[in-house]
C-alpha positions in Angstrom: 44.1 148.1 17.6 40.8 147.8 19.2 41.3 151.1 21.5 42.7 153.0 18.1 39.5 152.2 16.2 36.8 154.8 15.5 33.5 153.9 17.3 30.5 153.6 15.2 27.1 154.0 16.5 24.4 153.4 14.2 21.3 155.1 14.8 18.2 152.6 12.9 18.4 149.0 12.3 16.0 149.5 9.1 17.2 147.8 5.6 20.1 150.5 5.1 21.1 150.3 9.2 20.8 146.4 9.5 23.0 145.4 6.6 25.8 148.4 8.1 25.7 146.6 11.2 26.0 143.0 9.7 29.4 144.4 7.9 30.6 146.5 10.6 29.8 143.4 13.4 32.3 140.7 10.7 34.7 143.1 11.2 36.3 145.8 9.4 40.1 147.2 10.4 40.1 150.3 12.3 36.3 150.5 12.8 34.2 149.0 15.4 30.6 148.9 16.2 30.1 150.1 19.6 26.3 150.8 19.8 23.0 151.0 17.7 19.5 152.3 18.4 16.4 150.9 17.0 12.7 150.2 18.0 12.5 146.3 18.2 15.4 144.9 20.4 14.4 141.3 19.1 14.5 141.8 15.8 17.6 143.6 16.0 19.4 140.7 17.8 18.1 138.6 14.8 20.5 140.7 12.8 23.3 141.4 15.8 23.0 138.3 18.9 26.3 140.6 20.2 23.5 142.9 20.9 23.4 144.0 24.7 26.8 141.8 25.2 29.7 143.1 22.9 27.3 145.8 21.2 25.6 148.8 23.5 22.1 149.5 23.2 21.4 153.2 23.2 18.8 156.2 22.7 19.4 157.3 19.6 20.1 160.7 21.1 22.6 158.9 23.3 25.1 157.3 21.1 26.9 160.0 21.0 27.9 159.5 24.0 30.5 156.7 23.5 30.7 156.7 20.0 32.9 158.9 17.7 30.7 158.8 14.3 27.3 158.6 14.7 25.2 157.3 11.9 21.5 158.6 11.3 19.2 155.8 9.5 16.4 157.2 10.8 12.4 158.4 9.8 12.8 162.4 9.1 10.9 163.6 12.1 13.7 161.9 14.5 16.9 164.1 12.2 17.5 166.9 14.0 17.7 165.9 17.6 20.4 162.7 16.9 22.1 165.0 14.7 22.3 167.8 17.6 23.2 165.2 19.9 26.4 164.4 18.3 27.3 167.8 17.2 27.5 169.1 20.2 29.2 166.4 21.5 31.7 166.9 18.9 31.6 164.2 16.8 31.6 163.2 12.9 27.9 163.0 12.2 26.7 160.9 9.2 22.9 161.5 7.7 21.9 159.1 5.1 18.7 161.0 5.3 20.3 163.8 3.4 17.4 166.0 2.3 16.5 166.5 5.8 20.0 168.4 6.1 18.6 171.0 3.5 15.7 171.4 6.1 18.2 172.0 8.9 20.7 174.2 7.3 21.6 175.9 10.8 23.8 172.4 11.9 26.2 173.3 9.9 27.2 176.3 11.4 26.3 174.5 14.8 28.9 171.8 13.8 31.6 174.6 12.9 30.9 176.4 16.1 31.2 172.9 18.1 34.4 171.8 16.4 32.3 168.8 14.7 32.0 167.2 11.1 29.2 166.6 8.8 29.9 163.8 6.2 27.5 162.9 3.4 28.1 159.5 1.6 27.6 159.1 -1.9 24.8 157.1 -1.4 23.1 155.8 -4.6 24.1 158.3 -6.9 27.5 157.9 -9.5 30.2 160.7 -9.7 30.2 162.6 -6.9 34.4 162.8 -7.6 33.5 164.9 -11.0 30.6 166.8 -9.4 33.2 168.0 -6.8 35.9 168.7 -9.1 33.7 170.6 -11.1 32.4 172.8 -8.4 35.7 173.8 -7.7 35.4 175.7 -11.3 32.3 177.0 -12.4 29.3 174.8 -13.1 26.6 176.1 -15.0 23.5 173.8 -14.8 23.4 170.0 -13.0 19.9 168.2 -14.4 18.7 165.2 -12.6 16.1 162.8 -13.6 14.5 159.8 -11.3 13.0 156.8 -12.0 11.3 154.6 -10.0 9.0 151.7 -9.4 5.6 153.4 -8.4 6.2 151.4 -5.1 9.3 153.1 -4.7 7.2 156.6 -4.2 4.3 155.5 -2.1 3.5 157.3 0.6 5.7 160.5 -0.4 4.3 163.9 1.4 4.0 165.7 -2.5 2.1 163.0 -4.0 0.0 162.7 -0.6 -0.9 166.7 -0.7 -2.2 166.4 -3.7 -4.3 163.6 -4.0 -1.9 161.8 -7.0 -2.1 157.7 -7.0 -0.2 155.4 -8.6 -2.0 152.2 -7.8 -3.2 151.4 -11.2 -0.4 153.4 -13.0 0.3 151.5 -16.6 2.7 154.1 -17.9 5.4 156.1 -17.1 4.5 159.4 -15.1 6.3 162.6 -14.2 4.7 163.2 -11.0 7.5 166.3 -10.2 9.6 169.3 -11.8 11.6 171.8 -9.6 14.1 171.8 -7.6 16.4 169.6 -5.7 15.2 171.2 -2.3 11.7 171.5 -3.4 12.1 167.6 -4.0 14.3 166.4 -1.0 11.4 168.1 0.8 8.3 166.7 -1.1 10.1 163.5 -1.5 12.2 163.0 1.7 12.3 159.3 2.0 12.8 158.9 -1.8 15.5 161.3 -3.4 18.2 162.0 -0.4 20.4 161.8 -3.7 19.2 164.8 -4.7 20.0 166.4 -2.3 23.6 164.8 -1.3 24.0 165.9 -5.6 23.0 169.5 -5.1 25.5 169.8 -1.8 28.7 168.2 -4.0 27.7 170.4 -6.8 25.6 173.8 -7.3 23.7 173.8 -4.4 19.5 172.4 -3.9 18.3 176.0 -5.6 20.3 176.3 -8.7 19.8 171.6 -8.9 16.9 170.7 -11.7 15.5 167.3 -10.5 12.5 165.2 -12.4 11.2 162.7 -11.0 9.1 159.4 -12.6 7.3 156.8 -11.4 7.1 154.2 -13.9 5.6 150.5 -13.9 7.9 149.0 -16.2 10.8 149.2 -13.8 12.5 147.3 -11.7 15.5 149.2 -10.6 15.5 153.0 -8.9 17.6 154.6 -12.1 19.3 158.1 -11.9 20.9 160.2 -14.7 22.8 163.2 -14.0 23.9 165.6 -16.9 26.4 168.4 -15.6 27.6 171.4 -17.7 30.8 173.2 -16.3 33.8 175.6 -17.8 36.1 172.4 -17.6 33.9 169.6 -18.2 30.6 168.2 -20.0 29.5 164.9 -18.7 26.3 162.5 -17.8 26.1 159.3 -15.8 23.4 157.0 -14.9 23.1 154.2 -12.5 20.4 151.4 -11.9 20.7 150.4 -8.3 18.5 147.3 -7.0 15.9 148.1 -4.3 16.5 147.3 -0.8 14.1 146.0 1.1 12.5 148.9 1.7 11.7 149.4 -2.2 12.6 153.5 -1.8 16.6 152.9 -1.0 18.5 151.2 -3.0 21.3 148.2 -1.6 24.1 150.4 -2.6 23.3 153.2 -0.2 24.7 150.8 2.9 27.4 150.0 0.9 28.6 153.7 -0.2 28.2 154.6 3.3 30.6 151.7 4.6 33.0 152.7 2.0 32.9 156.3 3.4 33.9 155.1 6.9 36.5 152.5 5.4 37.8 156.0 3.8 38.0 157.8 7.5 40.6 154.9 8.4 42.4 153.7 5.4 46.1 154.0 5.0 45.2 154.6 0.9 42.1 156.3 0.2 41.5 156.7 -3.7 38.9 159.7 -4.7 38.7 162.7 -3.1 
């Protein structure tokens, strides 16, 4: 079984990469973690002791190397070069850091040219099955509206640019209105699902996305309201922070399921 099984490399051992890792490292049939890359070896054996023994330690641009999907948890600036290395090696190339695809549009056609595959989990978002169906018809507006802890927004490049704090918030704040690109961008560790939405439905242009910081909460919330020709439907979803307070728990999770999916004898949803 063990030389039939797709090799995952996991490249960051942050909150979403660590608790992969733990569930790919108990074991999961037809999957195996071959290798991970992250900054701190010892506290990544914390979370893996196989680490250096039964588990490769790699570049991050190098796990393509001996791994057959290659998974990006990794800060924005470090994107494009992981995902180049495993496109042009070929291989299925996951980004949780989905925005940044908008940014780097040209890999698809890379990926197409070099015979690999780009797969986008779900991620924290609800629905993507109706999204898609939808888009196969026509879908006239997809609306978008975030909520999150002010915590959960710190630090984001928009709010940075233009000088807007929410230390000493007390009430909810819209602190954007635009676009699902113009959001992935301003927002890039904060919204990915924005931009893994816009990609299942209308595209980031034609995607309306708000986005609130507010005090009261405790849980990054999403609602999605779609309009098509063969369907009129909204869902929401409350996920519980990681700990890293702008990802939510489920995004491992939605990303192990997509993996389970590439190996499964019965995969339900499309």
């Amino acid at each position: 079984m063990a030389d039939k099984s797709l090799r995952i490399g996991l490249a960051g051992l942050g909150a979403v990469g660590a608790e992969m890792a733990r569930r790919l490292a108990a074991g999961i049939p037809g999957l195996v973690l071959a290798a991970v890359s992250m900054r701190d070896l010892e506290k990544a054996r914390r979370v893996l002791p196989d680490i250096g023994a039964k588990i490769a330690v790699r570049k991050p641009t190098e796990l393509a190397d001996d791994c057959d999907v290659v998974v990006e948890c990794l800060p924005p600036p470090l994107f494009r070069d992981v995902a180049i290395s495993a496109i042009d090696k070929a291989r299925i190339f996951m980004p949780l850091s989905v925005g940044q695809l908008l940014e780097n549009w040209d890999l698809v056609e890379r990926a197409k040219a070099k015979g690999a595959r780009i797969l986008v989990p779900t991620g924290g978002l609800i629905g993507f099955d109706a999204v898609r169906a939808a888009a196969e018809g026509t879908i006239r507006s997809v609306n978008m509206v975030t909520r999150k802890p002010p915590n959960g927004l710190d630090g984001a490049p928009y709010l940075v640019e233009r000088g807007i704090s929410l230390a000493s918030l007390d009430k909810p704040m819209k602190v954007f209105d635009g676009t699902a690109r113009e959001g992935a961008k301003g927002f890039p560790a904060n919204v990915n699902v924005a931009a893994a939405l816009s990609l299942a439905g209308i595209g980031p242009d034609k995607t309306h996305l708000e986005i609130w910081a507010d005090p009261a909460l405790k849980l990054n919330t999403h609602r999605i309201e779609v309009d098509a020709d063969t369907a009129r439907f909204s869902m929401s979803i409350e996920n519980v922070p990681s700990e890293n307070p702008r990802t939510g728990k489920i995004v491992a999770l939605s990303a192990i399921a997509t993996l389970r999916g590439l190996v499964a004898t019965l995969k339900v949803g499309t």
